[in-house]
C-alpha positions in Angstrom: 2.8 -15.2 -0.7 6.4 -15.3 -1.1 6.9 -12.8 2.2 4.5 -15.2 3.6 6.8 -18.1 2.5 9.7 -16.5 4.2 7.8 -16.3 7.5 7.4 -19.7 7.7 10.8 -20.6 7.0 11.9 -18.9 9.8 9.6 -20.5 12.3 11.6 -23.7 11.5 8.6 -25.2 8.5 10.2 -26.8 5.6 8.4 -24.7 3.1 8.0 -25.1 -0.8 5.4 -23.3 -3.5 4.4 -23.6 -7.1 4.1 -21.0 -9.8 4.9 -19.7 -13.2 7.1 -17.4 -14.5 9.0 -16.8 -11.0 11.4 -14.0 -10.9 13.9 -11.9 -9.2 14.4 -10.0 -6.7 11.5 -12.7 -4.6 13.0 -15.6 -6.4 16.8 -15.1 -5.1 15.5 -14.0 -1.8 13.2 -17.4 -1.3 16.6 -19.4 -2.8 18.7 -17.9 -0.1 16.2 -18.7 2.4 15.6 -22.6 2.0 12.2 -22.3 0.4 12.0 -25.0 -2.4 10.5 -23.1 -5.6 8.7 -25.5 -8.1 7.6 -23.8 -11.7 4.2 -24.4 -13.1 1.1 -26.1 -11.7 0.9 -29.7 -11.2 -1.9 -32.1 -9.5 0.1 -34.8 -10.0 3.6 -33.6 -8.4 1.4 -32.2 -5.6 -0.5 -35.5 -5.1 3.1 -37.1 -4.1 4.5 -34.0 -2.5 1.7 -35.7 0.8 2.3 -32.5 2.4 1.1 -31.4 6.0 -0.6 -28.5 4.6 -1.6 -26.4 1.1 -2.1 -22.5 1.3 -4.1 -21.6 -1.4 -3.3 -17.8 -2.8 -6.3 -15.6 -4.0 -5.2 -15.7 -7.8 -5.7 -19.2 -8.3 -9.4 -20.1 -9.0 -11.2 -23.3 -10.3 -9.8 -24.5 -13.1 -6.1 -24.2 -11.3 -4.9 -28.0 -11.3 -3.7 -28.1 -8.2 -7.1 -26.4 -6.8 -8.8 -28.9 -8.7 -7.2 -31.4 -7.2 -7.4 -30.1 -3.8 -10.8 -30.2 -3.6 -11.4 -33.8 -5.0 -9.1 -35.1 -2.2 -10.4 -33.8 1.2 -8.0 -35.8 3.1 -5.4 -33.1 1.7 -5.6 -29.9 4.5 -5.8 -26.2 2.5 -6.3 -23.0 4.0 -5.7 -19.4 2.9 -3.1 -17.0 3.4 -4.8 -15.2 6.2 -5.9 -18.3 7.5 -2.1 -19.9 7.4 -0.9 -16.2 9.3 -3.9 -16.2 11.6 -3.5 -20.1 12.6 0.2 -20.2 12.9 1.7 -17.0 14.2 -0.9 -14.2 14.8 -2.7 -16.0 17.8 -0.1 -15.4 19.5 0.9 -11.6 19.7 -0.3 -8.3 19.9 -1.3 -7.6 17.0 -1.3 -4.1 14.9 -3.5 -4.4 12.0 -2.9 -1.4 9.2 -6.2 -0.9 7.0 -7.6 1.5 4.4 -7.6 2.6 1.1 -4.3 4.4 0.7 -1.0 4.3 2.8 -1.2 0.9 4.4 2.4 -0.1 3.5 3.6 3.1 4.4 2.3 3.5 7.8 3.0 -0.4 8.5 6.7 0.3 8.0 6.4 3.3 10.3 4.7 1.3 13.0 7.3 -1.4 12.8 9.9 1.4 12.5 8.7 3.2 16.2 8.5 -0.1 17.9 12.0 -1.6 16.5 13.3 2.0 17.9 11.2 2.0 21.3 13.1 -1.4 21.8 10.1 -4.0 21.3 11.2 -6.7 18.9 8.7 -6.7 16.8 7.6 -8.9 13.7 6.3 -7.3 10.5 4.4 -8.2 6.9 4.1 -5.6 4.5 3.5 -5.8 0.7 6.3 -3.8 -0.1 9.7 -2.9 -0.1 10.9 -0.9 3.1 13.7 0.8 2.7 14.0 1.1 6.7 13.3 -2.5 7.4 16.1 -5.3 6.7 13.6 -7.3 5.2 9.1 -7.2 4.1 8.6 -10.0 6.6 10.5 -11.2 10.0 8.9 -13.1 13.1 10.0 -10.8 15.5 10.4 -11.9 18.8 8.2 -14.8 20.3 5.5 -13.1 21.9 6.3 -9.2 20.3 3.7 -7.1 19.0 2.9 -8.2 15.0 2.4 -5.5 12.8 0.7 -6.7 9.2 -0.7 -4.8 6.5 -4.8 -5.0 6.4 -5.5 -5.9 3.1 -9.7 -5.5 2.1 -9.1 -8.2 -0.8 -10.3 -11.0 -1.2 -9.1 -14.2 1.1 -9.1 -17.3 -1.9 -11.2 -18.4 -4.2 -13.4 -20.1 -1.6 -13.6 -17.4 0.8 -14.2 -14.0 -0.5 -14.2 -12.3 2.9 -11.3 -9.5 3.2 -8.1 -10.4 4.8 -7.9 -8.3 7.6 -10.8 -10.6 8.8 -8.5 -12.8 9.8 -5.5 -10.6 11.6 -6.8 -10.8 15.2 -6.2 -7.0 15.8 -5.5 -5.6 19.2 -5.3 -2.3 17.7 -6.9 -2.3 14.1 -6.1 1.4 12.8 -7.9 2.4 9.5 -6.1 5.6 7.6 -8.9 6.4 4.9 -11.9 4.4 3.1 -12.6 5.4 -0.5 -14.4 3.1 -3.4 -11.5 0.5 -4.8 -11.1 -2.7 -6.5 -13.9 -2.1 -9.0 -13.4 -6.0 -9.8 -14.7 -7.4 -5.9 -16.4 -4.5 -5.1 -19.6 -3.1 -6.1 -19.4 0.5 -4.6 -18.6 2.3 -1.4 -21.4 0.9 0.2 -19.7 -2.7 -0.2 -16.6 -1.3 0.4 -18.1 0.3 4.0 -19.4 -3.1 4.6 -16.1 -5.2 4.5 -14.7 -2.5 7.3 -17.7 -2.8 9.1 -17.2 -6.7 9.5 -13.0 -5.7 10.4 -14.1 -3.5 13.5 -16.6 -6.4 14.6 -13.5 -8.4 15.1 -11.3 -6.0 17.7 -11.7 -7.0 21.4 -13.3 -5.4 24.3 -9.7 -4.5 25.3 -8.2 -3.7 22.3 -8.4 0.0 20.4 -9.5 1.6 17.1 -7.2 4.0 15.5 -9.2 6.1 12.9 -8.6 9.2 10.8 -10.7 11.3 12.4 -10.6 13.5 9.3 -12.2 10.9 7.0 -16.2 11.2 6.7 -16.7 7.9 5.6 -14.2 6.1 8.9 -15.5 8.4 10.7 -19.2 7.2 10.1 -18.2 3.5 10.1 -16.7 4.0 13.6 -19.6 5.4 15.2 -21.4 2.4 15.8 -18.2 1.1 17.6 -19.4 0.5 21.5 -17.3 -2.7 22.2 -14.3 -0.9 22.5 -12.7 2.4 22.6 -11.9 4.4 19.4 -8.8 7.1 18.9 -9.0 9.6 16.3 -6.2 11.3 14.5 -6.2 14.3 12.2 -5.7 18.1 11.8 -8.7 18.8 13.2 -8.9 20.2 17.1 -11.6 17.5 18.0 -9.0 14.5 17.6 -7.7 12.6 19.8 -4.4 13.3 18.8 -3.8 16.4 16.6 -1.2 17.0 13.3 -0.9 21.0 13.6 1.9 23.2 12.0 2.6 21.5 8.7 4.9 23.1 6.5 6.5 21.3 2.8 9.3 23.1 1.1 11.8 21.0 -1.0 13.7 20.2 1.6 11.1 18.4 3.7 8.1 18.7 6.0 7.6 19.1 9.6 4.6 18.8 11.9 3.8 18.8 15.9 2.4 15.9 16.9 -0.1 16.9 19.8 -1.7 14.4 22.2 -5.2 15.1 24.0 -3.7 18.8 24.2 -0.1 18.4 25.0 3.0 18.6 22.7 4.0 14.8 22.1 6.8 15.5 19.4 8.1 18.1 16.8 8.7 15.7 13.6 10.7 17.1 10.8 11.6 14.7 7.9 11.7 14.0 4.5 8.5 12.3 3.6 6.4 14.4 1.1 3.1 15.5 1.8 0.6 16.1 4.5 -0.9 12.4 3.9 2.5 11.0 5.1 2.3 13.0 8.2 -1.1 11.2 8.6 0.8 8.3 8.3 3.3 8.7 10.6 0.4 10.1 12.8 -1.6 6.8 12.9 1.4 4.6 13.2 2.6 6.6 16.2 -0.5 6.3 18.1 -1.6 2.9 17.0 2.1 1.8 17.6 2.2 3.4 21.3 -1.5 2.2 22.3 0.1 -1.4 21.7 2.5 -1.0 24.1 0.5 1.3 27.0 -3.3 1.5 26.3 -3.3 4.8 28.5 -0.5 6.8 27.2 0.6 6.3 23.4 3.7 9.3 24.2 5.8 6.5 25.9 6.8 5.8 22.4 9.5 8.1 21.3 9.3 9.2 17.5 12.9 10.8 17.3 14.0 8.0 14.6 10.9 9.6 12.0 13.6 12.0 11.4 15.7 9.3 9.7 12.7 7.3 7.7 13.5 7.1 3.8 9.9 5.8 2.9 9.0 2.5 1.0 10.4 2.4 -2.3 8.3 3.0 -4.9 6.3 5.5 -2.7 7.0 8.9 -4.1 10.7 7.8 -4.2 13.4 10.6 -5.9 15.2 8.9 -8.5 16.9 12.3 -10.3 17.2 15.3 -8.0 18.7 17.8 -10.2 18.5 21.7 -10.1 17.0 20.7 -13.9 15.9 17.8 -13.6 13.5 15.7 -10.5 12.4 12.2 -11.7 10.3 10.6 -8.9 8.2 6.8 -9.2 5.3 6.5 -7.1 2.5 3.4 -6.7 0.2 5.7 -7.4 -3.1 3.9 -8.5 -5.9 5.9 -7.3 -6.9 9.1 -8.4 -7.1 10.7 -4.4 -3.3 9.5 -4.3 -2.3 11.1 -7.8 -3.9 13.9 -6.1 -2.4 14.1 -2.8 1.0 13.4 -4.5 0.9 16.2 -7.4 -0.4 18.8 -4.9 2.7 17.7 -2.6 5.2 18.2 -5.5 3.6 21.4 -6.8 4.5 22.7 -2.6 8.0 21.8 -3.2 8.5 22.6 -6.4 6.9 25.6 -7.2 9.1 26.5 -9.8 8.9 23.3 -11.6 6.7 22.5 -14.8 5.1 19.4 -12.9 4.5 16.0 -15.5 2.2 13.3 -14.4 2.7 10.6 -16.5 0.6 7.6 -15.4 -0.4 3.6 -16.5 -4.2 2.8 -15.8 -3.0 -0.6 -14.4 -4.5 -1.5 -11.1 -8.1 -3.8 -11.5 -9.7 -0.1 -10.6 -7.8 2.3 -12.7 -8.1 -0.3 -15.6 -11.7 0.7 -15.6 -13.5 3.2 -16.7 -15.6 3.5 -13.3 -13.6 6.4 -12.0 -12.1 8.0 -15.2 -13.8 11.7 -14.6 -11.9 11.2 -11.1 -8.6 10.7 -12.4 -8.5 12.9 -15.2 -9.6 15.6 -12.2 -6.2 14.6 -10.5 -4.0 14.6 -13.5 -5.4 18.1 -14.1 -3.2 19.0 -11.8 -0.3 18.7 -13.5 1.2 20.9 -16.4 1.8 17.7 -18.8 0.1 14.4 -18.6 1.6 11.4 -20.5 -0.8 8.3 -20.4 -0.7 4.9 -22.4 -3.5 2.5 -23.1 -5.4 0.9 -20.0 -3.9 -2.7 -18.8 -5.6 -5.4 -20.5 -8.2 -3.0 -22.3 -8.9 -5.4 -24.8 -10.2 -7.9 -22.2 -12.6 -4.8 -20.8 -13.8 -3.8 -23.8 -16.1 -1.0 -23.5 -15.7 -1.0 -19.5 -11.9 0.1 -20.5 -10.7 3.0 -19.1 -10.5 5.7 -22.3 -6.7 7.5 -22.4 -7.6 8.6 -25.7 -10.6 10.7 -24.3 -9.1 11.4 -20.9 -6.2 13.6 -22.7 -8.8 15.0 -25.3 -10.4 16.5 -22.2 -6.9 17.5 -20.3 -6.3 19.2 -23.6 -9.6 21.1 -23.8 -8.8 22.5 -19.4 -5.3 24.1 -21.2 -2.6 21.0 -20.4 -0.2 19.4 -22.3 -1.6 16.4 -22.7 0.0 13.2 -25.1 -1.2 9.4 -24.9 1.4 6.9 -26.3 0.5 3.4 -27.9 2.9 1.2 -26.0 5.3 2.6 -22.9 8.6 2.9 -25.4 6.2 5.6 -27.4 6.0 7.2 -24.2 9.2 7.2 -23.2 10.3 8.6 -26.7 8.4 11.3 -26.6 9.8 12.3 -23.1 12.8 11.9 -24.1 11.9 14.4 -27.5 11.2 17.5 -25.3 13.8 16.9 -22.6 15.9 20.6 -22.5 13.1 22.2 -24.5 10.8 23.5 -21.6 12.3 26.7 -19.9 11.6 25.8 -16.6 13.2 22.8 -14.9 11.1 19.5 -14.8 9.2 17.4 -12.1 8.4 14.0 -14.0 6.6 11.7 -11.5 5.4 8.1 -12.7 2.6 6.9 -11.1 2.0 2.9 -11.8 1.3 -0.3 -9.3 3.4 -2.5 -12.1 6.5 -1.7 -14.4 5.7 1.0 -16.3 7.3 -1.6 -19.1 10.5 -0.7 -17.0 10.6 2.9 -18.6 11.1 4.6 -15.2 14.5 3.4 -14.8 15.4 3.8 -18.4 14.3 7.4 -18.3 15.7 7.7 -14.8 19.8 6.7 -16.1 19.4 8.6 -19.4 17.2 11.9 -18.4 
């Protein structure tokens, strides 16, 4: 909302929004930009605001004052945030759409990364923090391709369709689909479904861009006959083909082969054959928006200079002892992906997961046996309680059991009370293991800010 805010601004609206508890760094950055910040909810203050239009975000429900109000005054216009995007900038550009389960932000930032390079002017919305990008949001340039992140959740409270609904793709490129957001979603069927309804919405002359690799895309995408489909993977039958990758600590490095000829040699410092996907499906989707019949016009020469989205297996500590990294991790296929990447390029290391069951999913106890498979891969595991466990009851995911059964498969397993606990207890057998340390954090919130904490004093 607030990136979403800042897009607005700069298409010359006078923008304001409501909330509680606003904060830094968003807060400063809205300041700076001439959006008018109003804390708490009020139907009243609202009522004589007589503004031109309300977009409504998808945490506030009924019961929200100012939703109340909204909807016993329908002379007072509301839409949604994909409604407000789709209405007011995306109808008219090009439009890259970045959907599935994992790697969304990253790959958006990579698209938007190529086509700022290749000299296209593009505007951007991710739900990050790019460390490539001068900002999470710009217009671009009137008429540019538009490159947004795809989000499958929920719209508002009074339309539960997925956002990407909404993002008019011209190219609509889906990385991955997996079972997520245990709270809207039922299962994988549902989940299936919601995609299913995204590809109905890409024109006859528009493209799909789909991980070739995936079973489940790769099923969805067969019914597609409206418009053509591009696949990308390491497999030979793929449109466009991710051969020779190699991981050592220094990096990774991958050819980049289009329908059978060399496109690029890509050697940078993103972890992880998922990232190479990444920069895979961003490359193609990216150069299918500007020619349709030959995505190797883009040049990729700048991936060698990409730093990544912070927060997304980001180094923090990179001592011969010592490697701290903080990753978003939320899903157990991520903590996967990630610890297998770090056991690559640290083979020497004694690898330590230490995670927070945060997200609405990994609160739950739906995929527990999943994520205490991925942790497993890890020499130590460090867990605290699920987020809001009380509130889930028995539907809470279990730390207390998960680390009885890490302990049972040989690790080090320890589950702290409260984040300081955990971070104590770090800090207790720091120097004592005789090999040097990898301590990744995997958390979509703060971690009760012990990353940086352990980070400045590790």
């Amino acid at each position: 909302m607030g990136n979403a805010a800042l897009l607005m601004r700069a298409l010359g609206h006078e923008v304001m929004g409501s909330d509680v508890g606003i904060y830094p760094p968003m807060s400063d950055h809205l300041q700076r930009s001439g959006v008018t910040m109003l804390e708490g909810w009020s139907a009243e203050r609202l009522a004589k605001l007589k503004t031109d239009l309300v977009v409504v975000g998808n945490v506030a429900s009924r019961g929200h004052p100012e939703v109340e109000w909204l909807l016993q005054n329908p002379a007072q216009k509301y839409v949604s945030l994909p409604e407000l995007l789709r209405n007011y900038l995306l109808n008219d550009r090009k439009n890259l759409v970045v959907a599935g389960t994992h790697g969304k932000t990253t790959t958006t930032c990579l698209a938007t990364v190529l086509l700022r390079a290749n000299g296209a002017s593009p505007g951007w919305l991710v739900g990050g923090v790019p460390r490539d990008l001068p900002d999470s949001s710009a217009p671009g340039k009137s008429g540019a391709p538009f490159v947004i992140e795809g989000d499958e959740y929920d719209s508002a409270f009074f339309d539960k369709r997925s956002k990407f609904i909404q993002y008019l793709p011209q190219v609509l490129a889906i990385n991955n689909i997996e079972f997520d957001h245990a709270d809207i979603f039922r299962d994988l069927e549902d989940v299936l479904r919601t995609f299913s309804h995204g590809l109905r919405v890409v024109p006859g002359n528009g493209v799909v861009v789909a991980n070739g690799d995936d079973k489940n895309v790769e099923e969805l995408v067969k019914s597609v006959t409206w418009c053509p489909v591009v696949r990308v993977g390491v497999g030979a039958t793929n449109d466009a083909v991710i051969a020779d990758f190699k991981e050592t600590a220094e990096g990774s490095s991958f050819t980049l082969i289009w329908k059978g000829r060399e496109w690029a040699k890509v050697k940078w410092a993103l972890p992880g054959l998922f990232n190479a996907r990444n920069a895979a499906v961003a490359a193609v989707s990216a150069g299918l928006l500007l020619n349709s019949a030959d995505p190797t016009v883009l040049k990729l020469n700048v991936l060698s200079e990409f730093q990544g989205v912070m927060r997304r297996q980001q180094v923090l500590v990179n001592r011969p002892d010592l490697v701290v990294i903080e990753d978003f991790g939320h899903h157990p296929t991520a903590l996967a992906c990630t610890l297998d990447s770090l056991r690559t390029r640290y083979p020497q290391h004694e690898l330590v997961a230490c995670f927070e069951p945060r997200s609405n999913t990994a609160a739950r106890k739906v995929m527990q046996a999943e994520f205490q498979e991925a942790l497993a891969k890890a020499d130590a595991i460090y867990l605290v309680p699920a987020h809001r466990a009380e509130k889930l009851g028995s539907e809470s995911f279990n730390s207390v059991a998960v680390v009885a059964a890490l302990k049972a498969m040989g690790r080090s397993a320890f589950v702290a009370p409260t984040a300081k606990d955990l971070l104590a207890e770090l800090h207790a057998v720091t120097g004592k293991s005789k090999r040097p340390r990898c301590v990744v954090f995997f958390s979509n919130g703060s971690f009760g800010g012990i990353i940086s904490q352990y980070a400045q004093k590790a």
